[in-house]
N, C-alpha and C positions, 0 to 999 in steps of 0.2 A: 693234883689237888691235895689241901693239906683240910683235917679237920682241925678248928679252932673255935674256941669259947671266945664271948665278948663279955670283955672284965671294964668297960669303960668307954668316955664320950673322948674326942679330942674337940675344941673352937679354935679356931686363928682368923680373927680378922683382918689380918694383913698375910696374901696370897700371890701365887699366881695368877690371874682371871682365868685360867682352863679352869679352876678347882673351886673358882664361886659356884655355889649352890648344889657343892654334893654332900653328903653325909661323912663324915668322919669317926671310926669307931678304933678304940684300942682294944686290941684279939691278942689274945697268948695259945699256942697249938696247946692242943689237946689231947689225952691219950682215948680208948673204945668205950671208957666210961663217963666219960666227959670232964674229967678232971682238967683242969690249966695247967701246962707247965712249958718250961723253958720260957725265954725273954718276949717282952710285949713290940706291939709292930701296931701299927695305926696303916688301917687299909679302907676304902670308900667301899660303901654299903651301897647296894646295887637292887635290895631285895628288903629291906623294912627291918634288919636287923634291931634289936635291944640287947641290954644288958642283961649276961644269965645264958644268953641263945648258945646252942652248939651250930657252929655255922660249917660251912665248905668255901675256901678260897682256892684263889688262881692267882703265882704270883710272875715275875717276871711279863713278857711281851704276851704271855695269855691273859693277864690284867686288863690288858687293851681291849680286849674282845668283845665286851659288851658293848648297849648301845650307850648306856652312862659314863662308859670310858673312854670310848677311841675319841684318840686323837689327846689323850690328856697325859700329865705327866704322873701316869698311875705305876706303881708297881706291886702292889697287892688288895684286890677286890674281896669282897665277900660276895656270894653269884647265888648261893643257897641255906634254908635256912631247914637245919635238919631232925624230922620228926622221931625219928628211930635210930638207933644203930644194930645192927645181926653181926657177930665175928664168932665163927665157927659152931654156928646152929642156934647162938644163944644170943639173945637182945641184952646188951649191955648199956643201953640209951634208949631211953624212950622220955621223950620232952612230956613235962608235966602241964596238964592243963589251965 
């Protein structure tokens, strides 16, 4: 599982039909404070994701795994939408209300 920030929406009206009517969001990983970085990736939202959210993804054949997934041509979901982070005794994320 990798943490990532959601910096953005993806639309494409012309698809695959597996991929009609899922969410499409653009996520860039993230470092323990929830900062963005490295390069963006567009992954199906599985969990009510928005822009701003510190999420948890699955990428590769664990993508598949949900019930929004399998069977589609996923390679990276977002599965969780995360309230807090703790790294080494100290909350360095904590989602604002």
């Amino acid at each position: 599982m990798l943490i990532a920030k959601v910096v953005g929406s993806a639309v494409s009206t012309i698809k695959d039909e597996k991929l009609i009517g899922v969410k499409l969001l653009v996520i860039r990983e993230a470092d323990e404070h929830g900062e963005a970085e490295g390069k963006p990736l567009v992954a199906i939202d599985t969990v009510g994701a928005g822009v701003g959210d510190l999420v948890l993804t699955a990428s590769g054949s664990s993508a598949r795994q949900t019930d929004i997934t399998q069977n589609r041509p996923v390679d990276t979901v977002i599965m969780a939408i995360l309230d807090s982070l703790e790294v080494d005794g100290e909350i360095t994320y904590r989602k604002s209300a």
